[in-house]
C-alpha positions as CSV (number, residue, x, y, z in Angstrom):
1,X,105.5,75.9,-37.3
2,X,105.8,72.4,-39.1
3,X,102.6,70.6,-39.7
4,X,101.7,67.6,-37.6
5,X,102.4,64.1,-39.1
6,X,99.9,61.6,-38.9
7,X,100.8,57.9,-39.1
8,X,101.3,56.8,-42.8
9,X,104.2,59.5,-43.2
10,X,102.1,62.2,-44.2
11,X,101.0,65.6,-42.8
12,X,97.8,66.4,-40.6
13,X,97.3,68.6,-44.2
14,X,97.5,65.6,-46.4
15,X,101.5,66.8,-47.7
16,X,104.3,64.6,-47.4
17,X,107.0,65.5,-44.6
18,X,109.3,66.8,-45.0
19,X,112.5,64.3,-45.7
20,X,115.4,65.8,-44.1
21,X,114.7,63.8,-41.1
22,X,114.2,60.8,-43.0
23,X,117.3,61.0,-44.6
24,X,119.9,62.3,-41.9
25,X,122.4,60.1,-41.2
26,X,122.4,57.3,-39.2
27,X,124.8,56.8,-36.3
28,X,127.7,55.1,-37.0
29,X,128.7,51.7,-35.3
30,X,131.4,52.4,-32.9
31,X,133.5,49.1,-32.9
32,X,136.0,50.0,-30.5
33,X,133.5,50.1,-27.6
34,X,131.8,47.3,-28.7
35,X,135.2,45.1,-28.5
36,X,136.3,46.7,-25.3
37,X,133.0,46.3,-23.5
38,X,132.0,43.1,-25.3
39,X,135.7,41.5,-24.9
40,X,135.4,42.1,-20.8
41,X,132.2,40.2,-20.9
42,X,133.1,37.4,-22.7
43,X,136.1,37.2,-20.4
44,X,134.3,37.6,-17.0
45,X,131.4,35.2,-18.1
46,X,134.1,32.4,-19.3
47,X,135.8,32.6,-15.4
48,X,132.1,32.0,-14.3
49,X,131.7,28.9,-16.7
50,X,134.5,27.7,-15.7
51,X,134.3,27.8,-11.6
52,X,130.9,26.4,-11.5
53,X,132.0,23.5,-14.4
54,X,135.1,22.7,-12.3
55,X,133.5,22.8,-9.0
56,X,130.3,20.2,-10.6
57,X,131.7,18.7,-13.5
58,X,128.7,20.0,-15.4
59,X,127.7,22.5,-17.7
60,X,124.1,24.0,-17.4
61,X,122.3,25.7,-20.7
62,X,120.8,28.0,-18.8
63,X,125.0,29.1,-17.9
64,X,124.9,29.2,-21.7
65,X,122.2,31.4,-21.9
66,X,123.2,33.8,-19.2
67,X,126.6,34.1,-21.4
68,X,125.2,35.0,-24.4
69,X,122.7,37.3,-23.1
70,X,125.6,39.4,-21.1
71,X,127.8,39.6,-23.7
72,X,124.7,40.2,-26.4
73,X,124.0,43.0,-24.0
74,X,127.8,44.2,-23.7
75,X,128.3,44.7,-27.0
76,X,125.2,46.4,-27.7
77,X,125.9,49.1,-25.0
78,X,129.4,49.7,-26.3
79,X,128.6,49.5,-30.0
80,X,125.7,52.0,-29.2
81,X,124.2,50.7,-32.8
82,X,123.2,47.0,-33.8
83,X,123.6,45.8,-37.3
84,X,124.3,42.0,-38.4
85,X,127.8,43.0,-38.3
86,X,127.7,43.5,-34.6
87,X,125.2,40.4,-34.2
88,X,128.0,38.2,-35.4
89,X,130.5,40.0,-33.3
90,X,128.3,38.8,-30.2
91,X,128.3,35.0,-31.5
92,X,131.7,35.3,-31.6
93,X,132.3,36.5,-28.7
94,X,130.1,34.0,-26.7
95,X,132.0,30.9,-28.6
96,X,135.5,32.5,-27.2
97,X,133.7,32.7,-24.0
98,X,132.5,28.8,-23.7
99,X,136.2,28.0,-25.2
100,X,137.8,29.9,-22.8
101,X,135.6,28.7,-19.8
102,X,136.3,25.3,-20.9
103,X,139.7,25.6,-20.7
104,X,140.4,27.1,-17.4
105,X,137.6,24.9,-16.3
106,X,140.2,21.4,-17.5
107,X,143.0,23.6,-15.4
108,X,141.3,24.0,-12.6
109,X,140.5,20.1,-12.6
110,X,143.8,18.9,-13.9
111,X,145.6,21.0,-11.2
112,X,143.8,19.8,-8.5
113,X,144.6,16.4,-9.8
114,X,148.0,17.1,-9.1
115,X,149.0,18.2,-12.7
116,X,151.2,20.6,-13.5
117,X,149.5,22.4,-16.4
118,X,148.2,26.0,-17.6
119,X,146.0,27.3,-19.6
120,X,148.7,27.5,-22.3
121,X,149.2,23.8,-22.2
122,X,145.5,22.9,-22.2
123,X,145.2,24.6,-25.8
124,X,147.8,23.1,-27.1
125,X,146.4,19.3,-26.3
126,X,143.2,20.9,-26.2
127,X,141.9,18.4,-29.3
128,X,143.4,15.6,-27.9
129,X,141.8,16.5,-24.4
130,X,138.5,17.2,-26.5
131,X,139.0,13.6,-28.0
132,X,139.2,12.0,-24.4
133,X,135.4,13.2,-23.9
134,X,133.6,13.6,-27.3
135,X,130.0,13.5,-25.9
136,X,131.1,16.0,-23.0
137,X,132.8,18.2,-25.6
138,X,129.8,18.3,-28.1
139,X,126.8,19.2,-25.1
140,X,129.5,22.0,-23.9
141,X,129.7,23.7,-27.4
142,X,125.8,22.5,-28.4
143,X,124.9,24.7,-24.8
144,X,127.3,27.4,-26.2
145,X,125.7,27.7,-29.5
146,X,122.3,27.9,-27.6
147,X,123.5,30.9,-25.9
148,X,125.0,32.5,-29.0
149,X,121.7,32.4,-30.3
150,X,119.6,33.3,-27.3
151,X,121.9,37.0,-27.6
152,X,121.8,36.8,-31.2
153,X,118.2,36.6,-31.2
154,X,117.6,39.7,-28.2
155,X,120.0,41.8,-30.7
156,X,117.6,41.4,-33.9
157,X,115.1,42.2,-31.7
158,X,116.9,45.7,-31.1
159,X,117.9,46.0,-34.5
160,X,114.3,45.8,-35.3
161,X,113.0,48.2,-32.5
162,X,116.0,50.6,-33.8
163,X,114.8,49.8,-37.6
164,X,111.4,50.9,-36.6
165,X,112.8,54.0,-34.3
166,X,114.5,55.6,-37.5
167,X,112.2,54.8,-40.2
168,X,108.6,55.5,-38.6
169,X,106.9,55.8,-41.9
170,X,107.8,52.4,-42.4
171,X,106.3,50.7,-39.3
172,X,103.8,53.2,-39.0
173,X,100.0,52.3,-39.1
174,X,98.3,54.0,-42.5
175,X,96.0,56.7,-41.8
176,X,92.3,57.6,-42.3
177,X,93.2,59.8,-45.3
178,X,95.2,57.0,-47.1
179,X,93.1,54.0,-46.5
180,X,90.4,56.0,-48.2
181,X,92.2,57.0,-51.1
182,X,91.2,53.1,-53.0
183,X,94.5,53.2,-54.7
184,X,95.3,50.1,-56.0
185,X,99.0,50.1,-57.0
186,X,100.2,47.2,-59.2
187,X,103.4,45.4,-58.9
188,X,105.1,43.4,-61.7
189,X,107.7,41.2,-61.1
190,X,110.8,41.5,-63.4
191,X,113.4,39.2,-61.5
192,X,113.1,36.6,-59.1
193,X,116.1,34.2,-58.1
194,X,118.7,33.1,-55.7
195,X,121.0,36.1,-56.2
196,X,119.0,38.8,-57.5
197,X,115.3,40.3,-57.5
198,X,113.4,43.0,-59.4
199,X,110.4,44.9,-60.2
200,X,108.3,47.6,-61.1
201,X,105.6,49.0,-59.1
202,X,102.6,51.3,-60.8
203,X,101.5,53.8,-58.9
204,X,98.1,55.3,-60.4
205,X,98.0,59.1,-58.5
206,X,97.7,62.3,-60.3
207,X,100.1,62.2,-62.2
208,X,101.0,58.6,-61.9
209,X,104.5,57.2,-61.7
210,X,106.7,54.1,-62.2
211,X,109.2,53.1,-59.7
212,X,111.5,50.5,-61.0
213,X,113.6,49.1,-57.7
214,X,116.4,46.0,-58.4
215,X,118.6,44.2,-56.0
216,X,121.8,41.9,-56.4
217,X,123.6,40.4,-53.6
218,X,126.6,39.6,-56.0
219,X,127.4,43.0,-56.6
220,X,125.2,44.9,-53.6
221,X,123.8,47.5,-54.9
222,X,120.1,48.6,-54.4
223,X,119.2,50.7,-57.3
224,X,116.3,52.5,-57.7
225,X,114.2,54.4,-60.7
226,X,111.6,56.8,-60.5
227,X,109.6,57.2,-64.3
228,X,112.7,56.4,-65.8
229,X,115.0,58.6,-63.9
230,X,117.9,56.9,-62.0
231,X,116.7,58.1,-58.2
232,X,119.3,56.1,-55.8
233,X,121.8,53.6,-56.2
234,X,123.5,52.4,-52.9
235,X,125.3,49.6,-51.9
236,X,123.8,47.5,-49.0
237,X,125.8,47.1,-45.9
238,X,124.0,45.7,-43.2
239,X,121.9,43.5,-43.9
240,X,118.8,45.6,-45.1
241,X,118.8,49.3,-46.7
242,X,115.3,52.0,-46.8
243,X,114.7,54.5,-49.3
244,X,111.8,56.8,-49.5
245,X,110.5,58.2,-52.9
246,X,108.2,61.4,-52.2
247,X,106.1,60.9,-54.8
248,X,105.0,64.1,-56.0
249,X,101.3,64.8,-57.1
250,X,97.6,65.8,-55.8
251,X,97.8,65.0,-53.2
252,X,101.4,63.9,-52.6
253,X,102.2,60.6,-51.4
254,X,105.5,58.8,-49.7
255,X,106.6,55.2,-51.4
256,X,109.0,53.4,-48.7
257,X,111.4,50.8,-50.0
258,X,113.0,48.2,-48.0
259,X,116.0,45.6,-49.4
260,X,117.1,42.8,-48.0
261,X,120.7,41.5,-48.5
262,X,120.1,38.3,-46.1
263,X,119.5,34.7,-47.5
264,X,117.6,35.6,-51.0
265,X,117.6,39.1,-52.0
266,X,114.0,40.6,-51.3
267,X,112.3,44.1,-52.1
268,X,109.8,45.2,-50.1
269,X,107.1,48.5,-51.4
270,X,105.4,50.7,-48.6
271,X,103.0,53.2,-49.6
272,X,102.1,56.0,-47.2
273,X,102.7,53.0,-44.5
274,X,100.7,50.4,-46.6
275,X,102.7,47.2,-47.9
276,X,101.7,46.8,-51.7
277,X,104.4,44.7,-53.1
278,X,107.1,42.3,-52.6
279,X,109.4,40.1,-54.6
């Protein structure tokens, strides 16, 4: 029977679990749902815009909101997995939805005017049209950024709970056992700038060990050494990569890494659950 884990990643017996689980692989995105659920959406949402903009000759941020949140949600039910990837994929897909409202919305009116126009012909004066109505043209896409970011922002939020979901030694609280260990790990910085960041974490444990971790987001590779030995090197993809470095000893312990890749690259050490480093 496998042994109980506490939080902290390690066993009710003070051993480190086992890492299989830790390392299996992660589900991949599956874009082609994510486009055909998230492309209907964006569709639908921009007929809605559109009907209630023609029939008031205004556009409402909470409309904005509402369109980003359905097509934030669209996306994330056919993608099944959320990554910054697919985050941007939502933006985008809530922009084409205000455009697209926004121009059936100008046919609607311009046909009831007595025009004869379509939506084809509304792109192509659709500057000129814009041009007409700057301050109109700036709230509409200001409202449709708004809601771009109100779904962008519900998606980190489920990257994050999905984040936590895989890696639970990461988020997990540190146990009884490990807080009393007193182990006071040191960090040294060896690297610290705008497109790369490095260091070198001491781990003093019987026997002790040196984990050397560096990060570039030129090149985007997440390399990591363990007392000298080359342990993992691994390009980072989504926006953020874990590795876990059982750290053999009396009694064994679990070191979690976490890069970043967005804005300046960061490094982030985890011991047993325990943050005790950063650059």
């Amino acid at each position: 029977m496998a042994a109980e884990e506490e939080p902290g990643g390690l066993t009710a017996s003070g051993a480190a679990p086992e890492t299989p689980k830790a390392g299996r692989a992660k589900p991949r995105v599956d874009w082609i749902m994510g486009i055909a659920f998230g492309l209907p959406a964006a569709l639908g949402t921009a007929v809605a815009w559109a009907l209630v903009a023609a029939a008031t000759g205004y556009v409402f941020a909470l409309g904005a909101i509402l369109i980003g949140v359905v097509v934030a949600y669209a996306v994330r039910r056919g993608a099944k997995r959320v990554t910054w990837a697919v985050i941007t994929m939502s933006i985008a897909f809530t922009i084409l939805a205000v455009f697209l409202g926004d121009v059936l919305a100008l046919t609607i009116i311009l046909v009831g005017a007595g025009f004869d126009v379509g939506p084809l012909d509304i792109i192509a004066y659709y500057p000129e049209l814009l041009a007409l109505a700057p301050v109109d043209a700036l709230i509409t896409y200001v409202f449709g950024l708004l809601g771009a970011g109100y779904g962008a922002r519900w998606l980190y939020r489920q990257m994050r709970a999905q984040t936590a979901a895989e890696h639970p030694s990461w988020a997990a609280q540190p146990s009884a056992a490990s807080a009393a260990r007193g182990v006071a790990p040191k960090t040294e910085i060896l690297d610290q700038g705008p497109a790369r960041a490095a260091a070198r974490l001491s781990v003093p444990m019987s026997p002790s060990h040196t984990i050397e971790a560096s990060f570039g987001t030129l090149d985007g590779l997440a390399n990591v050494r363990v007392d000298g030995s080359t342990h993992s090197e691994d390009r980072v993809t989504s926006g953020e990569k874990f590795v876990q470095v059982p750290l053999d000893g009396d009694p064994p312990r679990v070191l979690n890494l976490r890069f970043y890749a967005s804005g300046r690259p960061r490094i982030e050490f985890r011991l047993d659950g325990i943050l005790v480093g950063e650059v």
